[in-house]
VMD Tcl script that draws the C-alpha trace (Angstrom):
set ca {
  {141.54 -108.44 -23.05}
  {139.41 -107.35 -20.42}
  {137.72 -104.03 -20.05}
  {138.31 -101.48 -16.62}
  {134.72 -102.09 -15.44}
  {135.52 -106.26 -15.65}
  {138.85 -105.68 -13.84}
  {137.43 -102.74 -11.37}
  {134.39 -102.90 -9.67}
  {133.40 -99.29 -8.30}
  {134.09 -100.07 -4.63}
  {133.17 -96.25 -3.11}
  {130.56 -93.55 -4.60}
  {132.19 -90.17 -4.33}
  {130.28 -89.12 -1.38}
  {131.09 -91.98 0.97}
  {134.94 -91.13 1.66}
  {135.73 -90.45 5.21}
  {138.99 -90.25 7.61}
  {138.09 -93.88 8.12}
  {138.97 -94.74 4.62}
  {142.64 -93.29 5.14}
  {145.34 -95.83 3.25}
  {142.32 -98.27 1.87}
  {142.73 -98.46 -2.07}
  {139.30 -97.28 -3.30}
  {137.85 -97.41 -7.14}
  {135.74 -94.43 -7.85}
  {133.51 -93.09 -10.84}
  {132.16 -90.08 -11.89}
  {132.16 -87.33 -13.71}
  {134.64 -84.06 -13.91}
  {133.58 -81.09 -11.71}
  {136.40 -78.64 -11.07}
  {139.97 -78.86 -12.88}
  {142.54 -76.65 -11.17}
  {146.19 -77.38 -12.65}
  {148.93 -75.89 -10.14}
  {151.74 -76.66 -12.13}
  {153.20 -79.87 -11.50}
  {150.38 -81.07 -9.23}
  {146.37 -81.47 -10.87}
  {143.63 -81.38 -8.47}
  {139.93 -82.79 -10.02}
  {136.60 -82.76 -7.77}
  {135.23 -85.72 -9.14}
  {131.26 -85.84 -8.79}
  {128.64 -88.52 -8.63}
  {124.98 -87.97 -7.50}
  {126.42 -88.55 -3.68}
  {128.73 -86.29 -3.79}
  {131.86 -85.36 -4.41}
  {136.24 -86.24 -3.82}
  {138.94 -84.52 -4.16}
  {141.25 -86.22 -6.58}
  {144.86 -85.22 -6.33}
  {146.90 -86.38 -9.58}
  {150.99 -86.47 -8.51}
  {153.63 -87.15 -10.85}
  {155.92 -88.40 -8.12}
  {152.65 -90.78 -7.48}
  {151.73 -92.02 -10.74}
  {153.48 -90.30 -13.46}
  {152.22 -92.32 -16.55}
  {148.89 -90.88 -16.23}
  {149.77 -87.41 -15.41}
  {149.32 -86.06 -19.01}
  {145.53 -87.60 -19.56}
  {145.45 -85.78 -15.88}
  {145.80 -82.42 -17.32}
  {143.53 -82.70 -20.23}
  {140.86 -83.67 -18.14}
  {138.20 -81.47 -18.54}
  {134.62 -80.65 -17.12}
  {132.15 -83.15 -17.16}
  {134.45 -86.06 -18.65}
  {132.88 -89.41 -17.54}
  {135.98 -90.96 -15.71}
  {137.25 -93.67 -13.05}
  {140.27 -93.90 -11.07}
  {141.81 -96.30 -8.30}
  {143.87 -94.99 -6.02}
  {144.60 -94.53 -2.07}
  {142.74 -92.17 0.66}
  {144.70 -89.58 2.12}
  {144.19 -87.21 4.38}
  {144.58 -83.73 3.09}
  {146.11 -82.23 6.39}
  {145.45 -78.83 7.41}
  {144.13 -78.23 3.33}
  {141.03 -79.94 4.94}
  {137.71 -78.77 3.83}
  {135.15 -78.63 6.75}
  {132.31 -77.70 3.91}
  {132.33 -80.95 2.26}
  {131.38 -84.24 3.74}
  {134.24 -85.71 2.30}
  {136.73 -82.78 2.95}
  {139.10 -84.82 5.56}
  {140.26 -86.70 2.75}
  {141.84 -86.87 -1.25}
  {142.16 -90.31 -3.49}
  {146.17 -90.15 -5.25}
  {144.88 -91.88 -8.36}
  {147.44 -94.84 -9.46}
  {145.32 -95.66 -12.36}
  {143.03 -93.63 -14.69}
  {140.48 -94.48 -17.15}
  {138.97 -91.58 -19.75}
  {135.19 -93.61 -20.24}
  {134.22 -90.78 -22.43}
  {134.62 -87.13 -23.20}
  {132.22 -84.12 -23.12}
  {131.67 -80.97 -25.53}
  {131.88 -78.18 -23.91}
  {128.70 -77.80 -22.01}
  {125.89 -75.04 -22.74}
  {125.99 -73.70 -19.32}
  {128.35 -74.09 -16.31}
  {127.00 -77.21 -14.11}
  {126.87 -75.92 -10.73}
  {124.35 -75.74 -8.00}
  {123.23 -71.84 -8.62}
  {123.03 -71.22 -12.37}
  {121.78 -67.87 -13.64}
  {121.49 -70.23 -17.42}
  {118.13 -69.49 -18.91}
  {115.07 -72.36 -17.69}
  {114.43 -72.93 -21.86}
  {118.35 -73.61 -22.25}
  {118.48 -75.99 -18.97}
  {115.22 -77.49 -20.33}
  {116.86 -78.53 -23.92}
  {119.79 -79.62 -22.17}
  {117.79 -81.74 -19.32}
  {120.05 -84.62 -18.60}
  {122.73 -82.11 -18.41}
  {120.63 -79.67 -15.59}
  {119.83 -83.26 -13.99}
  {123.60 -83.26 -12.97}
  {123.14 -80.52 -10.45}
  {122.64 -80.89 -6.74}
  {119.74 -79.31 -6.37}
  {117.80 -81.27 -8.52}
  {119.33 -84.36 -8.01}
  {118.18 -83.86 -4.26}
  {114.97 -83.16 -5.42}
  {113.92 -86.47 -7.48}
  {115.92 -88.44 -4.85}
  {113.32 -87.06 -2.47}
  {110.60 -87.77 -4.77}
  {111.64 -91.33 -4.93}
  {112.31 -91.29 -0.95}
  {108.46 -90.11 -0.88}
  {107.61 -92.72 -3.51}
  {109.00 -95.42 -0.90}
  {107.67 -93.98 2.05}
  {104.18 -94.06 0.54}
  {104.09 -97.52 -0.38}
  {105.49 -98.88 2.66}
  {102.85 -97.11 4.79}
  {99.79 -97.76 2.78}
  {100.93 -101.35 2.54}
  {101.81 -101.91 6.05}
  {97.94 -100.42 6.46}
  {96.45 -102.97 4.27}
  {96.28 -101.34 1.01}
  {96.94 -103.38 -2.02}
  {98.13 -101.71 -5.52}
  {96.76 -101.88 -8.79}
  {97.13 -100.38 -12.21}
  {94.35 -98.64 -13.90}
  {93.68 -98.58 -18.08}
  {95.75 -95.64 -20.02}
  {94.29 -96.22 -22.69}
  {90.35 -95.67 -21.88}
  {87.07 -93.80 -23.00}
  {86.72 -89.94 -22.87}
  {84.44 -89.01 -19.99}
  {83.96 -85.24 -18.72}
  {85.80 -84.88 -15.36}
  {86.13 -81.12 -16.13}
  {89.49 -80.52 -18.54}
  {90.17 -81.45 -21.65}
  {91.31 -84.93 -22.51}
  {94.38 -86.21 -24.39}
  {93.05 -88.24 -27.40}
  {95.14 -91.12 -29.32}
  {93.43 -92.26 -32.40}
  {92.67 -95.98 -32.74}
  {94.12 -97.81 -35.88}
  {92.16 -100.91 -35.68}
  {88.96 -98.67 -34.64}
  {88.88 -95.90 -37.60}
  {87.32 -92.82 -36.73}
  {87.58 -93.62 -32.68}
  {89.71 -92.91 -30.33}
  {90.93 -93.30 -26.73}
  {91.51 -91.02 -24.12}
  {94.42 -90.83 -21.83}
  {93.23 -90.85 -17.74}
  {92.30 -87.64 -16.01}
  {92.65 -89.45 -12.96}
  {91.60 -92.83 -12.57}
  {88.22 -92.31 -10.58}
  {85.87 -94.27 -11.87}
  {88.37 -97.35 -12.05}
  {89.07 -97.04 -8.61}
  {85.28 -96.85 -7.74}
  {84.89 -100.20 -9.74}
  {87.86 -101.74 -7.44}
  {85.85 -100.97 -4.37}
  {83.00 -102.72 -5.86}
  {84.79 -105.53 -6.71}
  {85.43 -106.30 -3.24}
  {89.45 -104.60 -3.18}
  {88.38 -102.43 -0.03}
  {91.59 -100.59 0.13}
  {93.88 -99.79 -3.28}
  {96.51 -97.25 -4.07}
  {98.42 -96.77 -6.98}
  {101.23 -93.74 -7.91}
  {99.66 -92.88 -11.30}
  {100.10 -90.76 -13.82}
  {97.30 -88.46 -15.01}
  {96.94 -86.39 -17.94}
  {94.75 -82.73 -18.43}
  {95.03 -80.91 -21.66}
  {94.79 -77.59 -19.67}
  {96.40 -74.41 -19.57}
  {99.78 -74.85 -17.27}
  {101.64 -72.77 -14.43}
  {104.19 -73.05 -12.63}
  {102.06 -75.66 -10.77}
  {100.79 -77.65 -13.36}
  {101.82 -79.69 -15.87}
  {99.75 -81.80 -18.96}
  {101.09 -85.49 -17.00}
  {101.55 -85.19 -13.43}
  {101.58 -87.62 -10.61}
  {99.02 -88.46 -8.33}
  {99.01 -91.21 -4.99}
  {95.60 -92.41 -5.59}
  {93.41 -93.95 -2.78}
  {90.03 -95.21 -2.06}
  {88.81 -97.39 1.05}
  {85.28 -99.46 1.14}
  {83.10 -98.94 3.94}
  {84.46 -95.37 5.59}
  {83.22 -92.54 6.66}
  {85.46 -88.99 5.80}
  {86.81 -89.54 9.66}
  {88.55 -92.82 8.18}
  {89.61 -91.47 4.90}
  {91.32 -88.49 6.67}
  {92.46 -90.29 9.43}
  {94.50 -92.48 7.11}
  {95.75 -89.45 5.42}
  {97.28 -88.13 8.14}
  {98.97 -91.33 9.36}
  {100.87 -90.94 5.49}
  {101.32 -87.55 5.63}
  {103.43 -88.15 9.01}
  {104.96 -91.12 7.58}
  {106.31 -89.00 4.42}
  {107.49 -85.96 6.65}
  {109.12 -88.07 9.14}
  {111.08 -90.29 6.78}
  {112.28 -86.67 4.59}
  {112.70 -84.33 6.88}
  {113.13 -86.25 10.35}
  {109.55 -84.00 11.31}
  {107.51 -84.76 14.08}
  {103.91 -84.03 12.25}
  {101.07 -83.12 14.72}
  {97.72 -85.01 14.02}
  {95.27 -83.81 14.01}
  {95.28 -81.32 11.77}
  {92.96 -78.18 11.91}
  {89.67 -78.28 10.03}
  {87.85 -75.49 8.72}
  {84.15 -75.56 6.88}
  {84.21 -74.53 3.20}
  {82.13 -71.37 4.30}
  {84.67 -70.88 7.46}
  {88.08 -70.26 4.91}
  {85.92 -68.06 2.64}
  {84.51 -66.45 5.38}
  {88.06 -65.78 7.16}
  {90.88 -66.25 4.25}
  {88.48 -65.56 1.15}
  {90.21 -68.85 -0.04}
  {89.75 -72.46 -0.07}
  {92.95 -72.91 0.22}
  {94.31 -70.93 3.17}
  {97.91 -70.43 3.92}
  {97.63 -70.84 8.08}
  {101.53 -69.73 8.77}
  {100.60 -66.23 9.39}
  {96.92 -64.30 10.45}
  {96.00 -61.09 8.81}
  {92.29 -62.64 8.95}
  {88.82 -61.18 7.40}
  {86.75 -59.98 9.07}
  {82.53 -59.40 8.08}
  {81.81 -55.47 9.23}
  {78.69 -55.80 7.43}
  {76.10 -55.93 9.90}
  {78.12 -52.61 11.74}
  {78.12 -50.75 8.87}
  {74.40 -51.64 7.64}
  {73.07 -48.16 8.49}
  {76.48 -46.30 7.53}
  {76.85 -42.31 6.31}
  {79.28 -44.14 4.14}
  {77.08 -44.85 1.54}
  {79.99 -47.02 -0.49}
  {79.00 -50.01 2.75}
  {75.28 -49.16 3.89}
  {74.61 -49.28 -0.25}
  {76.91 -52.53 -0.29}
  {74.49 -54.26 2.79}
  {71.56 -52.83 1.35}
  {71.76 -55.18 -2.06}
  {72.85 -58.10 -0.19}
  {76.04 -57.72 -0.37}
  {79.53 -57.48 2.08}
  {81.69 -55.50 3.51}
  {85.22 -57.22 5.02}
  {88.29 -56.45 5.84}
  {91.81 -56.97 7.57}
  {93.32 -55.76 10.49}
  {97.23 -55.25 9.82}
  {98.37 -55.07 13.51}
  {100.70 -51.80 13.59}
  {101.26 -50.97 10.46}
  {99.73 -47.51 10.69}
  {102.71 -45.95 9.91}
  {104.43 -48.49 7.62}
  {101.97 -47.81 4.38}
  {102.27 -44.61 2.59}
  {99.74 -43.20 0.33}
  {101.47 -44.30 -2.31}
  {101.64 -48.30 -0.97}
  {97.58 -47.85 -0.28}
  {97.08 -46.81 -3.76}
  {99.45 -49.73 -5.04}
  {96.84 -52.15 -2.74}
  {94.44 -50.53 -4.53}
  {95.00 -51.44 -7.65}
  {95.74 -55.01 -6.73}
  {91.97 -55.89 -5.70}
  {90.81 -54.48 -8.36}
  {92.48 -57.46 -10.68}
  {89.84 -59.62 -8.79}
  {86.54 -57.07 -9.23}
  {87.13 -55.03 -6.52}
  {85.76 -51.21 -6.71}
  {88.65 -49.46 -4.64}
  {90.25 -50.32 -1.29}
  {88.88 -48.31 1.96}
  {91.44 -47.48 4.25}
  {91.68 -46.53 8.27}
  {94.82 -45.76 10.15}
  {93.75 -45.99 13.84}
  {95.45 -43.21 16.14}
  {95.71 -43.28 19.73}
  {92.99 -40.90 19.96}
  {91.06 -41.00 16.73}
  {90.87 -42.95 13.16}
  {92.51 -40.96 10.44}
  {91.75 -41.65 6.31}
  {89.30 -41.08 3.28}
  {86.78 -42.80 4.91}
  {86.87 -41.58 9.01}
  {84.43 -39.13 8.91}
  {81.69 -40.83 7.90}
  {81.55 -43.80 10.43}
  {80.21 -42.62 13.81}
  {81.23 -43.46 17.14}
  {78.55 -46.60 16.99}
  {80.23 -47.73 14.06}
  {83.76 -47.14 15.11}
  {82.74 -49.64 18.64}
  {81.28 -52.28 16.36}
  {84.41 -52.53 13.91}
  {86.55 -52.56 17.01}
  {84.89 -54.93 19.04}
  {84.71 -57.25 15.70}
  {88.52 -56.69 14.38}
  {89.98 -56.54 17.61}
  {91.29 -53.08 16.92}
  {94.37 -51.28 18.84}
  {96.03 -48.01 18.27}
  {98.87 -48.08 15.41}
  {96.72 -50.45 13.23}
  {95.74 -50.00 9.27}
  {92.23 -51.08 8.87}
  {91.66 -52.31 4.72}
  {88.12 -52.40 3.45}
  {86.53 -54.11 0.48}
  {82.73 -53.46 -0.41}
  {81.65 -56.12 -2.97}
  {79.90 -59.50 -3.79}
  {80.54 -61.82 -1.47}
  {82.47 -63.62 -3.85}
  {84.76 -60.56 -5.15}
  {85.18 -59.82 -1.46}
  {86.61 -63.28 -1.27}
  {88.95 -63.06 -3.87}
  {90.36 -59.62 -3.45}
  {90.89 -59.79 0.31}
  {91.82 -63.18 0.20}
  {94.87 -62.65 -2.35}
  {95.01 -59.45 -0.65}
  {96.36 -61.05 2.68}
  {99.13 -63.06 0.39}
  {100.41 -59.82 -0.73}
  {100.75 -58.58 2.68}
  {101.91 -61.06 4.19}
  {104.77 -61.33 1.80}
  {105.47 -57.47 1.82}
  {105.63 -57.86 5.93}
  {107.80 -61.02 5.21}
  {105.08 -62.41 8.31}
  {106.18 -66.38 6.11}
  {108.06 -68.71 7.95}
  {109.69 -70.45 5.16}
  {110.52 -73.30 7.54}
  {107.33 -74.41 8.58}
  {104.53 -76.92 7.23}
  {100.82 -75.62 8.27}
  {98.14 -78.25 7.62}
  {94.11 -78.24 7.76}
  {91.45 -79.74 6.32}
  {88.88 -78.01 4.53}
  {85.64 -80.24 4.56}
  {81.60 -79.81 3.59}
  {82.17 -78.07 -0.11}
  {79.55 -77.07 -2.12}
  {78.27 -79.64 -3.94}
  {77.75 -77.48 -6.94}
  {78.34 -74.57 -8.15}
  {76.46 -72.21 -11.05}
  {78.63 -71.20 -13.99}
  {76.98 -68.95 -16.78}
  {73.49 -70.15 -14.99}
  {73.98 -73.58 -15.49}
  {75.13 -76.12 -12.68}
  {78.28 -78.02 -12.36}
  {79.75 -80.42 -9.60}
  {82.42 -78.19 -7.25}
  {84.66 -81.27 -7.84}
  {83.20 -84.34 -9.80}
  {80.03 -85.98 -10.44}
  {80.77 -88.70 -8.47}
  {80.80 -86.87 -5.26}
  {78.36 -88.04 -2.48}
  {76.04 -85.13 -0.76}
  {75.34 -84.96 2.76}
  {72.54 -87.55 3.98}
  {70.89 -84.65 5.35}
  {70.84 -82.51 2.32}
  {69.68 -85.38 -0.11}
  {66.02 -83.46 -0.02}
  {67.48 -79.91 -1.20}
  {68.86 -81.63 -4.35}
  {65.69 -81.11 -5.80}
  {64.72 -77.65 -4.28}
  {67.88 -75.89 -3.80}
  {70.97 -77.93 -5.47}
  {73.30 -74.67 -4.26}
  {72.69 -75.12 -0.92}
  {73.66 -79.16 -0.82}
  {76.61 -79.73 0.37}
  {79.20 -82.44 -0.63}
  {81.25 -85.18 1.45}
  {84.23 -83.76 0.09}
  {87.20 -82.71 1.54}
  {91.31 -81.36 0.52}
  {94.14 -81.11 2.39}
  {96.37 -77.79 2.51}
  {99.82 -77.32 3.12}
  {101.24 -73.87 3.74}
  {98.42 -72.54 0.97}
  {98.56 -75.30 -1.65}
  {96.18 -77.88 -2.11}
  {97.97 -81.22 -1.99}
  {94.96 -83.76 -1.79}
  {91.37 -83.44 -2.67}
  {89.04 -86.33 -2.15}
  {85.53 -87.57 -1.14}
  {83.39 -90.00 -0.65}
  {81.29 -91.58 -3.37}
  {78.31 -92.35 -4.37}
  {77.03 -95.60 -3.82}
  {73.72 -95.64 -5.21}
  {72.97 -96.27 -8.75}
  {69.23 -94.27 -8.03}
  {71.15 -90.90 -6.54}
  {74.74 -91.52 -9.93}
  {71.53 -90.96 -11.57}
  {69.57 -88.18 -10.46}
  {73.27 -86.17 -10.08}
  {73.83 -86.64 -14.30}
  {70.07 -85.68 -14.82}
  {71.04 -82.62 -12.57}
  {74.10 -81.62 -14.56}
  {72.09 -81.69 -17.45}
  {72.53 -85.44 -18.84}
  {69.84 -87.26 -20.54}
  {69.16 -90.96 -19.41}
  {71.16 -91.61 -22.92}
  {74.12 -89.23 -22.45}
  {74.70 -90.62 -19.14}
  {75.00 -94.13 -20.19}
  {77.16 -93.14 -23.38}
  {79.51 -91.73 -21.54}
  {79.12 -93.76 -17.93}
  {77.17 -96.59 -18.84}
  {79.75 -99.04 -17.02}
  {79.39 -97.64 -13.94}
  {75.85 -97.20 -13.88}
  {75.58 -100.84 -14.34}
  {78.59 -101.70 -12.11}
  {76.36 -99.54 -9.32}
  {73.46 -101.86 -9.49}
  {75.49 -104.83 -8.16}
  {75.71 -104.61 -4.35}
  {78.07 -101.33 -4.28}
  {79.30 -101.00 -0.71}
  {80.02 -97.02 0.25}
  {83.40 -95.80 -0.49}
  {85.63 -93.01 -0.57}
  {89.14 -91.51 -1.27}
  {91.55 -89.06 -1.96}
  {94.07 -88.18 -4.25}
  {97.61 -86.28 -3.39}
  {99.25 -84.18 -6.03}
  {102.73 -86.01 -5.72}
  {104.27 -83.05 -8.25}
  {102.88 -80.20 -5.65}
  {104.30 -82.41 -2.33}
  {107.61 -82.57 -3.43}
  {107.84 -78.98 -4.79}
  {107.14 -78.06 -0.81}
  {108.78 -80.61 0.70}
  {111.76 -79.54 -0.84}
  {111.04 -75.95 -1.16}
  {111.19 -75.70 -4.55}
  {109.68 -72.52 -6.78}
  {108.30 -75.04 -9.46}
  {106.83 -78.72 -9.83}
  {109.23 -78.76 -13.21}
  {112.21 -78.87 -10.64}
  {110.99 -82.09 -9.44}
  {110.06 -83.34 -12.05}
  {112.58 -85.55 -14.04}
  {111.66 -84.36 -17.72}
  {108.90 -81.62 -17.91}
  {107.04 -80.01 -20.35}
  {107.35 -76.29 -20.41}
  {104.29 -73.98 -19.74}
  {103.22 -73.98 -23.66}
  {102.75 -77.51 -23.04}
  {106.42 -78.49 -25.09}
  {109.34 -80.77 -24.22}
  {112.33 -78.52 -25.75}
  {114.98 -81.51 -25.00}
  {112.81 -84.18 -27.33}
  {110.72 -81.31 -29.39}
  {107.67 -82.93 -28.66}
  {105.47 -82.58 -29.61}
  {106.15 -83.44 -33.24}
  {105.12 -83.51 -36.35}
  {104.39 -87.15 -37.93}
  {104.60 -88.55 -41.20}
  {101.93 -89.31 -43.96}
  {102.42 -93.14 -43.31}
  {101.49 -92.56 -40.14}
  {98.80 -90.32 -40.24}
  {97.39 -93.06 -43.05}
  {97.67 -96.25 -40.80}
  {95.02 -94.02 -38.00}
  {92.74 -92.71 -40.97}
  {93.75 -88.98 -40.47}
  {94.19 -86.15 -42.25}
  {95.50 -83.22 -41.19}
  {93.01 -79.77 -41.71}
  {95.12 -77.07 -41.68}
  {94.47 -73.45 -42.03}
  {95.20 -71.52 -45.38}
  {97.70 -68.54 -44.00}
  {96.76 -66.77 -47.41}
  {92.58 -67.18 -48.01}
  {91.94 -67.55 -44.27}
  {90.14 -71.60 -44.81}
}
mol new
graphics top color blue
foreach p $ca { graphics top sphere $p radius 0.5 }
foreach p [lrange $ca 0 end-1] q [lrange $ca 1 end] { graphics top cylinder $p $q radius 0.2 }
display resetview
């Protein structure tokens, strides 16, 4: 006896059926959207991850498998064979296949479904947690079906470029040595190696260096990476990255490459012309005018340093500010004198003072005169200096901060997101790139210093000297890539030198024996004709969440983790049992609810 898959191939996916197909016998399979019974005749939209067909079920058609026809019900896995039709003037113009029905002569129940937990359907008001624990069931809807579909488009698109550009892939360890690249590592406990363990890959940098040195100039690999950090809706603990590095570049190579992929991605998803290219901007220039490293370019509302007007100010909130070394910036909101009430300024207010801010200074600039708190006590001096500075016309709100430089940056520069989104001034629509190159190399945390990115970042040639005198001041080869305010790609180029690795983990506070614990290999590896290098790495998680313009990387994502770090479809993570525990010497120390140990 042979089964309905051995005697009927699927010759059609549900999304293919056009007025072409009309009076071709077609074998489809699928699973059951919509059920509407009108009496005598059934109609079924039967679904597939193309699309969807109309099935018509007609007693005066095929009347032996009109009863399994009307206990059909949603999300029963199914095939039928039957003829196209045209549907006449019920045609649908919203549905690609809407010219057209199947009359099923044959139908075959594969299996039946419970009752679902929540209606399958492209909008769904069902709770995230409840979607979550019922993944494979979400995974039926359009929208996310798109969505890893265009992940896997992007996946193509990526390889196909870099290999066409002479780029050869490799697979790095999973299973490796803990070294500090600033999170916390995932650690599996060795078995054969009691009391040791492995780490799972922050990213695969130091690998990828070692490629370069063994003489694979140009390697890529779509890798998975894992951070034991705390999450958001842009982060998860294993995430995807398209890693690259390239022997013998400059960051003009590097970047240039980057581009040609970018253009390559964008073009084969969206059919998008990219410009190249793209805008570039200092690290100190995006502080300086976005208070961000990150700047979303789709709309202005850009800061502006009054300081140097305002030095000698009545006001002694800014002269006091300039007199400590300190700033005072702000942001011109063209014509919105009139659109902020008291109330709204006070509501700014208390939004830069999440990020340190003191209070918000306001202006409203009249036709004849500047009206607020603060007008009376900048003179006429002042008043030509802003305006010549901010590019000031009647009708505009003027918003000041007073601060550190670095609260400055941070309250104005989330500042402009908030108004920006209030003004609705954000094309939805469009993709704004630049470049934001020449980072710090370090930065001081709790007056001790740490690399901006990762000790294996090269400095300038030119600031080599200061790393001695003034390590804040070097700057770094480093450079990321922004889309529409998100960083997509961060990268650098290395160190080469095993003298300068060196001096870098002395720096950070490494002793000669630290260092070659934890990066022995590579100190080593340095010392054998190490030609200069340098990469990048995309977030492939954060790309597709813009690409297709979704609110979260865990809706492109095929099986996330929530943001407590939990998969509530597997309930991982777990507990495990004493065997287990046994076999990788362990023993759990847990606290005492009662006594506190």
């Amino acid at each position: 006896m042979t089964t309905f898959l051995e005697e009927h191939g699927r010759t059609h996916v549900c999304g293919e059926l056009r007025a072409e197909h009309i009076g071709e016998t077609v074998t489809l399979m699928g699973w059951v959207g919509k059920h509407r019974d009108l009496g005598r005749l059934t109609f079924v939209d039967l679904r597939d991850r193309s699309g969807i067909t109309q099935l018509r079920f007609d007693p005066h058609y095929a009347e032996d498998i009109h009863d399994v026809a009307d206990s059909l019900r949603s999300e029963w896995c199914i095939a039928v064979v039957g003829e196209v039709v045209s549907r006449g003037a019920n045609k649908n113009p919203d549905m690609p296949t809407g010219d057209v029905e199947v009359l099923p002569q044959k139908l075959e129940v594969f299996s039946e479904a419970d009752v679902p937990p929540f209606v399958i359907r492209d909008e769904t008001e069902a709770h995230e947690d409840l979607r979550l624990k019922h993944r494979y069931l979400d995974l039926r809807r359009k929208p996310l079906q798109e969505a890893l579909l265009t992940r896997s488009k992007v996946n193509a698109l990526t390889r196909n470029f870099l290999i066409d550009n002479g780029f050869a892939e490799f697979e790095t360890p999973v299973l490796n040595r803990s070294t500090p690249e600033g999170a916390r590592d995932y650690l599996v406990p060795s078995r054969i190696h009691p009391g040791q363990f492995y780490a799972l890959p922050q990213s695969p940098q130091i690998f990828k260096q070692l490629l370069m040195i063994s003489g694979f100039d140009r390697y890529f690999q779509i890798v998975k990476c894992f951070r034991d950090e705390d999450l958001r809706a842009d982060r998860q603990p294993e995430f995807t990255q398209i890693d690259i590095e390239m022997s013998f570049v400059t960051p003009e190579d590097v970047i240039e490459t980057c581009e040609g992929l970018i253009a390559a991605i964008f073009e084969g998803v969206h059919d998008l012309d990219v410009e190249a290219p793209f805008e570039r901007l200092s690290y100190d220039q995006a502080m300086l005018r976005f208070g961000v490293d990150n700047p979303d370019m789709r709309f202005g509302l850009e800061i502006t340093d009054i300081s140097d007007a305002v030095a000698d100010s009545e006001f002694r909130v800014f002269s006091g500010t300039v007199a400590r070394g300190d700033v005072v910036r702000g942001i011109r909101v063209a014509g919105e004198a009139d659109g902020f009430s008291r109330n709204d300024l006070d509501k700014l207010e208390e939004s830069v003072k999440v990020y340190g801010a003191k209070g918000l200074a306001w202006v409203k600039v009249g036709d004849d005169d500047w009206k607020g708190p603060i007008a009376n006590f900048l003179g006429d001096a002042e008043r030509e200096a802003i305006e010549a500075k901010m590019g000031i016309e009647p009708g505009d709100l003027l918003l000041f901060v007073a601060a550190s430089e670095e609260v400055a940056c941070a309250s104005l520069g989330n500042l402009r997101k908030d108004l920006a989104a209030k003004l609705d001034l954000i094309d939805e629509s469009e993709f704004r790139f630049c470049w934001i190159t020449d980072f710090p190399m370090f930065e001081e945390i709790d007056g001790d210093i740490h690399p901006m990115h990762h000790p294996f970042t090269s400095p300038h040639a030119e600031d080599m000297d200061l790393l001695g005198t003034d390590p804040l001041a070097v700057r770094a080869q480093a450079y990321d890539l922004v889309l529409n305010g998100h960083e997509i790609g961060g990268g650098s180029i290395r160190i080469h030198r095993q003298d300068v690795q060196a001096k870098i983990f002395e720096m950070l506070g490494m002793s000669d024996e630290e260092a070659n614990d934890k990066f022995g290999f590579l100190l080593d590896a340095l010392q054998y004709g190490t030609p200069p290098h340098g990469g990048i790495a995309f977030g492939m998680d954060r790309l597709v969440m813009i690409l297709t313009g979704a609110d979260s990387i865990r809706q492109v994502i095929a099986f996330p983790k929530t943001t407590q770090a939990s998969d509530l479809m597997a309930s991982a993570p777990s507990d495990v049992d004493a065997d287990q525990l046994e076999e990788l010497h362990l023993r759990l120390a847990l606290k005492d609810d009662e006594d506190g140990e």
